[in-house]
N, CA, C, O and CB atoms as a CASP TS submission, in Angstrom:
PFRMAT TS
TARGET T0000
AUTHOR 0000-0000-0000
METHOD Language model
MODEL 1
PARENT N/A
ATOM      1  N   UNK     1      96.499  66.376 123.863  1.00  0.00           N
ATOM      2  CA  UNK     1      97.649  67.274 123.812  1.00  0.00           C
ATOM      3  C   UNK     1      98.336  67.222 122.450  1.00  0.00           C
ATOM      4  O   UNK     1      98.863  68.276 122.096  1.00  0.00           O
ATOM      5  CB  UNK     1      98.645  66.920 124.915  1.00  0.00           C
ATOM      6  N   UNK     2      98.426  66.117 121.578  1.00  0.00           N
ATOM      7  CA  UNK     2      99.180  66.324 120.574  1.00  0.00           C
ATOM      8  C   UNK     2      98.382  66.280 119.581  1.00  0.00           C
ATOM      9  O   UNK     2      98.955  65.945 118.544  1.00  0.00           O
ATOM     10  CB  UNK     2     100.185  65.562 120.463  1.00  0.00           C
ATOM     11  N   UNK     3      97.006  66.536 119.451  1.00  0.00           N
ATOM     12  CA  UNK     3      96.482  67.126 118.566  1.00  0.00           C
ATOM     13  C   UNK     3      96.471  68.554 118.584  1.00  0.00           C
ATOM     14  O   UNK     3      96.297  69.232 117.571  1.00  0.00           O
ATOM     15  CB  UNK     3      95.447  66.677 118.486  1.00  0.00           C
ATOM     16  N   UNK     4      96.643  68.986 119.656  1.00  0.00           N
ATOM     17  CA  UNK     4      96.406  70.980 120.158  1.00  0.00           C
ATOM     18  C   UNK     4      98.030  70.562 119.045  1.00  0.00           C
ATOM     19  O   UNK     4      98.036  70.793 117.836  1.00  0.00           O
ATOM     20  CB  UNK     4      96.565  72.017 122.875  1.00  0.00           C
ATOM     21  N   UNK     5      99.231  69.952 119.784  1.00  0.00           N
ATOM     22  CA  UNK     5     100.500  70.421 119.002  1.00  0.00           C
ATOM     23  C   UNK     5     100.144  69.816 117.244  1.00  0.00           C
ATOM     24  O   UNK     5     100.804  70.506 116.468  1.00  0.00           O
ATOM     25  CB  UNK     5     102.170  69.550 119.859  1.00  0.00           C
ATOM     26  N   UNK     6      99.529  69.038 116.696  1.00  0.00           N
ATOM     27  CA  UNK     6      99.599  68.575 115.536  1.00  0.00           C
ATOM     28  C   UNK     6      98.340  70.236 115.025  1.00  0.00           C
ATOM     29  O   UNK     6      98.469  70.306 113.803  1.00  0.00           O
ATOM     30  CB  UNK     6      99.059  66.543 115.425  1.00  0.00           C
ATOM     31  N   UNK     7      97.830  70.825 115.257  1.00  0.00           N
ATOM     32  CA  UNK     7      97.314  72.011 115.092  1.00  0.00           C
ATOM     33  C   UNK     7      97.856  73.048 114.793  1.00  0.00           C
ATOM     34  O   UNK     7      97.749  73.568 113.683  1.00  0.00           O
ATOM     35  CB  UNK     7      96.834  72.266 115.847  1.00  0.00           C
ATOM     36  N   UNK     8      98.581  73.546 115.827  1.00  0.00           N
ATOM     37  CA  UNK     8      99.611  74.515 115.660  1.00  0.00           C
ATOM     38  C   UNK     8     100.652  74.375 114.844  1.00  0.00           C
ATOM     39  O   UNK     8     101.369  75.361 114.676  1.00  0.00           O
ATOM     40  CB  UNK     8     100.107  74.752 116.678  1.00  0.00           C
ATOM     41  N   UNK     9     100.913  73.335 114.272  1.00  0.00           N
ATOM     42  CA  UNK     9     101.887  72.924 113.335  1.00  0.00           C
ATOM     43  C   UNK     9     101.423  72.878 111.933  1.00  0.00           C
ATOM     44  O   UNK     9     102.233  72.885 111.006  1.00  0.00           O
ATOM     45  CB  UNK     9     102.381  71.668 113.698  1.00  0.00           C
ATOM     46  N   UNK    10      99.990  72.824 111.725  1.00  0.00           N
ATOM     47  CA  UNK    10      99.384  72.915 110.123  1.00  0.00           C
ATOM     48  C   UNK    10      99.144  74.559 110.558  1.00  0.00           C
ATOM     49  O   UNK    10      98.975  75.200 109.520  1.00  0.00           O
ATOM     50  CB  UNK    10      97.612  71.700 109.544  1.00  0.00           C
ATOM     51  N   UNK    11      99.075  75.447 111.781  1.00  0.00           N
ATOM     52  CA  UNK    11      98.674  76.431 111.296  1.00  0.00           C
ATOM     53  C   UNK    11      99.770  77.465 110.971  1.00  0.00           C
ATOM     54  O   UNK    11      99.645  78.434 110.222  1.00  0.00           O
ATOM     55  CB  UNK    11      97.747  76.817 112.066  1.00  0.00           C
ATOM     56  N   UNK    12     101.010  77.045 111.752  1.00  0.00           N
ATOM     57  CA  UNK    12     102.007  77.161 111.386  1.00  0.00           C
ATOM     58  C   UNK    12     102.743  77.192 110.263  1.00  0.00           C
ATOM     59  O   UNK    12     103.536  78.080 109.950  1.00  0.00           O
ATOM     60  CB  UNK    12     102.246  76.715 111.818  1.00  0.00           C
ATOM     61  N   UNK    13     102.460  76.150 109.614  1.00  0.00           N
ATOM     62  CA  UNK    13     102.540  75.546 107.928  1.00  0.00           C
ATOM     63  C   UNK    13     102.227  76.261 106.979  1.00  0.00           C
ATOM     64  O   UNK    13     102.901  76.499 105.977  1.00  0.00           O
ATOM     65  CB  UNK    13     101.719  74.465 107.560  1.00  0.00           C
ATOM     66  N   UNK    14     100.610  76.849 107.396  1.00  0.00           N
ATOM     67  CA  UNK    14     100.046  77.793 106.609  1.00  0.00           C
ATOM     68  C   UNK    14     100.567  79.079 106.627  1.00  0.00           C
ATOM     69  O   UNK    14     100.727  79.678 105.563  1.00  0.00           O
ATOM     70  CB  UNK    14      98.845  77.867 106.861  1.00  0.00           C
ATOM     71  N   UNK    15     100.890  79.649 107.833  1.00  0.00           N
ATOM     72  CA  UNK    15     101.506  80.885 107.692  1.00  0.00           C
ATOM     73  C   UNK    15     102.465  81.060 106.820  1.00  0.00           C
ATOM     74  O   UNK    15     102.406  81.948 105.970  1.00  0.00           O
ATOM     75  CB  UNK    15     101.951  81.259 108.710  1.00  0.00           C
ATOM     76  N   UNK    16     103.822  79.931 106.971  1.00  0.00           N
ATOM     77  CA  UNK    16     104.693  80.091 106.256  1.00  0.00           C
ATOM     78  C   UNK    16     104.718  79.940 104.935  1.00  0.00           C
ATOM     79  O   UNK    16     105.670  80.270 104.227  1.00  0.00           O
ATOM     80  CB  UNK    16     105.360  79.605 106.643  1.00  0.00           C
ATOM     81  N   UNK    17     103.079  79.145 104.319  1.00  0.00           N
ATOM     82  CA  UNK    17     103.343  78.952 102.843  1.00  0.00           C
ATOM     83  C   UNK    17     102.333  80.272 102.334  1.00  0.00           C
ATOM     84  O   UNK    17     101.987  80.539 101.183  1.00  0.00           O
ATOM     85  CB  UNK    17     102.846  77.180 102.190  1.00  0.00           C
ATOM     86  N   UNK    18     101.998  80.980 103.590  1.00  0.00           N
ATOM     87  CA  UNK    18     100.949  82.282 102.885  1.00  0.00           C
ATOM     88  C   UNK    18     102.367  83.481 102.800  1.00  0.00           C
ATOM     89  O   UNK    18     102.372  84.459 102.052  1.00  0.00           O
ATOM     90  CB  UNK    18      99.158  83.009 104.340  1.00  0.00           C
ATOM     91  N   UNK    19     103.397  83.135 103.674  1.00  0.00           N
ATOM     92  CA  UNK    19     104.242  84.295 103.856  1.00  0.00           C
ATOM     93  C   UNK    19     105.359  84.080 102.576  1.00  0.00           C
ATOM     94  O   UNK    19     105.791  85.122 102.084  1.00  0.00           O
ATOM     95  CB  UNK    19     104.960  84.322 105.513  1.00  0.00           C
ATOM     96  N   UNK    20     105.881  82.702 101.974  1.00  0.00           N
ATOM     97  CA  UNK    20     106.591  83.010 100.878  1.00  0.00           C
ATOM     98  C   UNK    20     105.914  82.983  99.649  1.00  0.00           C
ATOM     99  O   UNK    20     106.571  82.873  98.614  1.00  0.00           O
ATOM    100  CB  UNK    20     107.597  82.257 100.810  1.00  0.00           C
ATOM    101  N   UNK    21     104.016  83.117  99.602  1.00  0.00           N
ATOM    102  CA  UNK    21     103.640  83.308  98.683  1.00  0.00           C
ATOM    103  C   UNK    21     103.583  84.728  97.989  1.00  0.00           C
ATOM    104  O   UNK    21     103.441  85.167  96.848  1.00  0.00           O
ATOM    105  CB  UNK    21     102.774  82.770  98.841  1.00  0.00           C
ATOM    106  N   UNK    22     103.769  85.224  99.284  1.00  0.00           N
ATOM    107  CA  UNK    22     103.728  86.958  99.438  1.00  0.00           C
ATOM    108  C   UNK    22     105.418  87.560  99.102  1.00  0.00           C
ATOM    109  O   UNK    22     105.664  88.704  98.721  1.00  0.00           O
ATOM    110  CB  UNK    22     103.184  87.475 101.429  1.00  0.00           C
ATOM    111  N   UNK    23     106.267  86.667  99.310  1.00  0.00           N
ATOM    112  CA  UNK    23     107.551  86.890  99.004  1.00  0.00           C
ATOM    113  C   UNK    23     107.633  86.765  97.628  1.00  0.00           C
ATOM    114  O   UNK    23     108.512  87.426  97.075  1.00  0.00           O
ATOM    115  CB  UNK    23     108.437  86.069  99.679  1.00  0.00           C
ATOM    116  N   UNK    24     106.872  86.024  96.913  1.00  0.00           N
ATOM    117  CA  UNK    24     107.003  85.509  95.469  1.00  0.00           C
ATOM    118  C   UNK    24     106.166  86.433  94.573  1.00  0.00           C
ATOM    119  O   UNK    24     106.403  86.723  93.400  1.00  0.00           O
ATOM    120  CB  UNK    24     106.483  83.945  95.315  1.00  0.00           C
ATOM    121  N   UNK    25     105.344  86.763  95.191  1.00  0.00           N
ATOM    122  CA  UNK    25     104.156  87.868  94.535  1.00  0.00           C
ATOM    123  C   UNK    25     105.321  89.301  94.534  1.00  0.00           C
ATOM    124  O   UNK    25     105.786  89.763  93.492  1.00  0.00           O
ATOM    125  CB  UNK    25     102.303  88.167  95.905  1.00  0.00           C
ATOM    126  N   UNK    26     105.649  89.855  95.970  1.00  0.00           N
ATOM    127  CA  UNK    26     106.737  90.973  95.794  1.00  0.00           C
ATOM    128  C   UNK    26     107.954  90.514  94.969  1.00  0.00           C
ATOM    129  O   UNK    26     108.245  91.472  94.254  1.00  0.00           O
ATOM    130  CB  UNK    26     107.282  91.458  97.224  1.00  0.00           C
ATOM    131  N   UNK    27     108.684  89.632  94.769  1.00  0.00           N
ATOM    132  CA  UNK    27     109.792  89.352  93.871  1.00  0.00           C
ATOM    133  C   UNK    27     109.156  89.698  92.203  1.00  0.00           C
ATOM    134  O   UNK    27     109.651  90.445  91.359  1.00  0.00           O
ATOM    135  CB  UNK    27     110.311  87.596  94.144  1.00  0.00           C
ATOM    136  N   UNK    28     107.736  88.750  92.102  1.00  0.00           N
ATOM    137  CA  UNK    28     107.341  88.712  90.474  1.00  0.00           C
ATOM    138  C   UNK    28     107.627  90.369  90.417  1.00  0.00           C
ATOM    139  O   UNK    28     108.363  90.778  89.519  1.00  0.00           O
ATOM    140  CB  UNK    28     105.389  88.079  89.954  1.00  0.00           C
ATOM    141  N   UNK    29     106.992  91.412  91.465  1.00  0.00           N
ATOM    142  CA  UNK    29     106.418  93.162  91.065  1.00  0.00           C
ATOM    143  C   UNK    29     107.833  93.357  90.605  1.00  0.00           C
ATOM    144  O   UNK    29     108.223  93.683  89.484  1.00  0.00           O
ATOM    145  CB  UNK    29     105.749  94.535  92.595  1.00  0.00           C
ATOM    146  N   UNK    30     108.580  93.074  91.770  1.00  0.00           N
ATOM    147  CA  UNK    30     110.357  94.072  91.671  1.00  0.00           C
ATOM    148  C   UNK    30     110.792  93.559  89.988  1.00  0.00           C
ATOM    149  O   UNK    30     111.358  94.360  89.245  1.00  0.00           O
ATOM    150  CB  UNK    30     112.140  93.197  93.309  1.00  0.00           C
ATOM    151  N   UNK    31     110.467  92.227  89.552  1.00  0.00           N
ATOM    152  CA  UNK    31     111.408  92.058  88.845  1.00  0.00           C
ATOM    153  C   UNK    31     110.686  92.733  87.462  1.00  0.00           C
ATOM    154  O   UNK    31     111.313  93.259  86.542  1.00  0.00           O
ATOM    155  CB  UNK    31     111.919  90.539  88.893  1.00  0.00           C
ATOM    156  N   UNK    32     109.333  92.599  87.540  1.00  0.00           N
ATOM    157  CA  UNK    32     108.478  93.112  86.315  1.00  0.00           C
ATOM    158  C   UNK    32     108.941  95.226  86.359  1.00  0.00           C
ATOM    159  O   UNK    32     108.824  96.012  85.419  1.00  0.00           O
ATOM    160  CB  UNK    32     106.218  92.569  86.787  1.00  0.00           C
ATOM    161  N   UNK    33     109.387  95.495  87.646  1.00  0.00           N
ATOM    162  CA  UNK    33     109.702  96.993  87.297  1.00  0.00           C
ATOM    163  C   UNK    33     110.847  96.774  86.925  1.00  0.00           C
ATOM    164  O   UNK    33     111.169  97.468  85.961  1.00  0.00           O
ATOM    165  CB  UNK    33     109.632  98.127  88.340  1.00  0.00           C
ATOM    166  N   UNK    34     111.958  95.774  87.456  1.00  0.00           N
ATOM    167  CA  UNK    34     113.338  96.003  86.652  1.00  0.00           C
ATOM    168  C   UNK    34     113.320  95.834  85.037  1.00  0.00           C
ATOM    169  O   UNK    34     114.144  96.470  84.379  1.00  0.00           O
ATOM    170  CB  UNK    34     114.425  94.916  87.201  1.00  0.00           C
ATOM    171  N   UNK    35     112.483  95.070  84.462  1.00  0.00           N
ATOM    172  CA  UNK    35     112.106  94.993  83.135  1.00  0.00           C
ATOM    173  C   UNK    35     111.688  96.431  82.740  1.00  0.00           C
ATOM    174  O   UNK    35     112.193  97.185  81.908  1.00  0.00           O
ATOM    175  CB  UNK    35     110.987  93.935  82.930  1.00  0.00           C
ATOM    176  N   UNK    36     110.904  96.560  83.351  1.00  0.00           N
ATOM    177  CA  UNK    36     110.645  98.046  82.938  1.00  0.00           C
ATOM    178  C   UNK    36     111.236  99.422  82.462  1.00  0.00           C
ATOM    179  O   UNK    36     110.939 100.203  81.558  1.00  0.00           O
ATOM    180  CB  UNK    36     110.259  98.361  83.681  1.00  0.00           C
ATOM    181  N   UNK    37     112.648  99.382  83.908  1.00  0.00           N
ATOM    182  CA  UNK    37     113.861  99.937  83.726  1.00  0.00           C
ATOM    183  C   UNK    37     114.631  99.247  82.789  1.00  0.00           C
ATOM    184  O   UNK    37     115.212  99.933  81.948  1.00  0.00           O
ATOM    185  CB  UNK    37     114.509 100.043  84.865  1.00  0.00           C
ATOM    186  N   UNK    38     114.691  98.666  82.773  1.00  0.00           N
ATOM    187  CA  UNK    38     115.818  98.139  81.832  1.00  0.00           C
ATOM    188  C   UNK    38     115.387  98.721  80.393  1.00  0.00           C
ATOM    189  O   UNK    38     116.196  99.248  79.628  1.00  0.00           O
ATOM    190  CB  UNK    38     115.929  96.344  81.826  1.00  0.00           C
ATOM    191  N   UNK    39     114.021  98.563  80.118  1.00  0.00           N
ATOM    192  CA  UNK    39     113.473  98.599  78.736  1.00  0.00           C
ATOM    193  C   UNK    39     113.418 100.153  78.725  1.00  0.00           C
ATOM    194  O   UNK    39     113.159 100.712  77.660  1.00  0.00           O
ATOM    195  CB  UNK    39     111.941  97.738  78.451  1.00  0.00           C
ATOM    196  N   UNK    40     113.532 100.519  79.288  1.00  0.00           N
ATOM    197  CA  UNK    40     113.273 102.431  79.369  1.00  0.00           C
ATOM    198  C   UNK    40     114.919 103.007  79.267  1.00  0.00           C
ATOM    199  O   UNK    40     115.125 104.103  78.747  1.00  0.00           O
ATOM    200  CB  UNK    40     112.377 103.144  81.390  1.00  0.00           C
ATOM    201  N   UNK    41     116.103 102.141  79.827  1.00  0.00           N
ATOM    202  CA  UNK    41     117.033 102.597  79.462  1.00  0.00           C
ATOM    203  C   UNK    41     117.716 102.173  77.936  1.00  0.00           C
ATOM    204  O   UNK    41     118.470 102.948  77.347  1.00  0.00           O
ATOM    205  CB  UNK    41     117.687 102.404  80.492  1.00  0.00           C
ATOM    206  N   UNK    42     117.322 100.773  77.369  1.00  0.00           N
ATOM    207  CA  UNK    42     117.171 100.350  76.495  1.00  0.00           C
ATOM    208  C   UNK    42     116.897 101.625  75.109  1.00  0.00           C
ATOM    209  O   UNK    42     117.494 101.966  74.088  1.00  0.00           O
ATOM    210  CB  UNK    42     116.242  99.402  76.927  1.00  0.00           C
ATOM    211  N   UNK    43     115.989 101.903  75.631  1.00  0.00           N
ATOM    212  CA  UNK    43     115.461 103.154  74.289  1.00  0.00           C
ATOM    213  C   UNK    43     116.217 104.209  74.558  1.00  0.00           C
ATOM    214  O   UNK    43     116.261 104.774  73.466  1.00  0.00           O
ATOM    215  CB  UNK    43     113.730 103.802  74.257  1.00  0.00           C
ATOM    216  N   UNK    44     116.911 104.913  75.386  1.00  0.00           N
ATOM    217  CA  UNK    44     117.280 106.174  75.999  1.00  0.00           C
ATOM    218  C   UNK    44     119.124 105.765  75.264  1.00  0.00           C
ATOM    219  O   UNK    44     119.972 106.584  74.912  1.00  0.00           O
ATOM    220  CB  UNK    44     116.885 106.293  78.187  1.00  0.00           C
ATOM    221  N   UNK    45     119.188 104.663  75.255  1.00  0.00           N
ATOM    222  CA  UNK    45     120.497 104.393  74.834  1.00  0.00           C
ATOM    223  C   UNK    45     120.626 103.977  73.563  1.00  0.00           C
ATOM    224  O   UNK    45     121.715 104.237  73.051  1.00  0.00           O
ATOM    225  CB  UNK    45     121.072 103.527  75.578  1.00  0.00           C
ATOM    226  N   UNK    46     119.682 103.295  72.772  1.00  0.00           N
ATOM    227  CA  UNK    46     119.673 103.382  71.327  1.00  0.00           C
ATOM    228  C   UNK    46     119.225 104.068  70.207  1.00  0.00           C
ATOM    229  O   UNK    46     119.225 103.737  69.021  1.00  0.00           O
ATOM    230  CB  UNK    46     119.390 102.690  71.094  1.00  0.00           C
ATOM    231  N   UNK    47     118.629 105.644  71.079  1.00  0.00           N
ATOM    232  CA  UNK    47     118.230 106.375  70.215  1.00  0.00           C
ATOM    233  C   UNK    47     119.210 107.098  68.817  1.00  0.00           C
ATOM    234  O   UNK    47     118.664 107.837  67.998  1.00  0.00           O
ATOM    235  CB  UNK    47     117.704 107.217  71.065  1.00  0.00           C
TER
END
């Protein structure tokens, strides 16, 4: 029995370190487009 629970708890584990890897991958995109914006208003304002 507490290997079935010591199981569910690494697979558990895994989910959560596959799910804020995926949080970290969407944060890197958002922040690489706010660079983007930023750098696009950047030129639009120092022309």
């Amino acid at each position: 029995m507490s290997d079935n629970l010591n199981s569910n708890n690494i697979e558990n584990d895994d989910l959560n370190l596959n799910n804020e890897e995926g949080d970290y991958e969407d944060l890197i995109t958002r922040l690489k487009e706010i660079k983007s914006t930023i750098a696009l208003l950047e030129k639009t304002i120092f022309k």
